[in-house]
N, C-alpha and C positions, 0 to 999 in steps of 0.2 A: 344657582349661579346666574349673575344676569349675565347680560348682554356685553356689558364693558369688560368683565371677567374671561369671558369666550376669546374675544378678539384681544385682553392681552395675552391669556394661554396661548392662542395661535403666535400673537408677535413670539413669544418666552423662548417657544419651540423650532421657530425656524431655522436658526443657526443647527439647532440640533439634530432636525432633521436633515438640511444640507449636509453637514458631517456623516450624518448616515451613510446616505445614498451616497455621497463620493466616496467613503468606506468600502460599499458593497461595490462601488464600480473599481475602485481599486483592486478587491479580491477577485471580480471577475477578470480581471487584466494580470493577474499574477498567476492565477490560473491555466489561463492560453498561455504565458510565459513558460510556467513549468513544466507542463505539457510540452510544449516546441523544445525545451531542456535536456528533459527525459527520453525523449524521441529520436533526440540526436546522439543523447548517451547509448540508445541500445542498439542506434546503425554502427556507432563506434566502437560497439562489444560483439558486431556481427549479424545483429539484426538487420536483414535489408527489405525486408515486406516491409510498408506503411501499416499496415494491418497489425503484426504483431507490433513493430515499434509502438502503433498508438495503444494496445492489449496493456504493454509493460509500464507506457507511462500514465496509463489510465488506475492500474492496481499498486502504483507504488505509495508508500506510504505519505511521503513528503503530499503525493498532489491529492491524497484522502484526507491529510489534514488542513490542506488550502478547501477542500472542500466545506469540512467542518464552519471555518472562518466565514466564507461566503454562508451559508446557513446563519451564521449566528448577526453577521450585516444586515442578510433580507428581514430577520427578524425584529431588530431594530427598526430599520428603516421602515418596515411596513406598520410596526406601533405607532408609531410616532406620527403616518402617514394617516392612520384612521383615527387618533385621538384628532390629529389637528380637522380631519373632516367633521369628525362628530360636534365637536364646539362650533365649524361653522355653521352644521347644521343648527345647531342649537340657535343660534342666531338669528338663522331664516325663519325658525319656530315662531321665538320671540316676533320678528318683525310682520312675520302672517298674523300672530293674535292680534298687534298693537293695532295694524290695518284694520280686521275685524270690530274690535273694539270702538273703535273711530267711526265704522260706518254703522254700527250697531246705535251709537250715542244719535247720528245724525238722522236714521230712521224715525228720531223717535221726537224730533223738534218738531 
């Protein structure tokens, strides 16, 4: 792939990574939400420790499949996050031989 290829896959992907990450920050915010939800639900059903309240809204199902969702954002986000580093590496590769090369020709006048 050269170098023009790298840096359009990076431009290609940035939307899609931003998507990501505000994805996953989303889930993390939905999270503390159902959390603080569930927490209030079980002072309201008699639970008054902080302690089990956060027990009940830690094992309820609702906030194990917010949890799932955050998993599947970081995962995205983090693909997305290391392709686009690898192309830029790829980049610097390229732009280290070209240097090379140049001073390799010039060695030699």
């Amino acid at each position: 792939m050269t170098p023009e290829r790298h840096a359009q896959f990076i431009y290609d992907n940035s939307t899609a990574y931003a998507n990501a990450k505000s994805n996953r920050i989303a889930c993390e915010l939905k999270l503390k939400t159902a959390k603080a939800i569930l927490m209030k639900q079980a002072y309201v059903e008699g639970v008054t420790q902080i302690a089990g309240q956060e027990r009940d809204a830690l094992a309820d199902p609702e906030y194990i499949g917010l949890i799932d969702d955050l998993m599947l954002a970081v995962k995205e986000e983090e693909t997305l996050k290391y392709q686009i580093q690898a192309s830029d590496l790829q980049i610097q590769i390229w732009r280290t031989r070209e240097a090379s090369e140049r001073l390799g020709i010039r060695s030699h006048e």
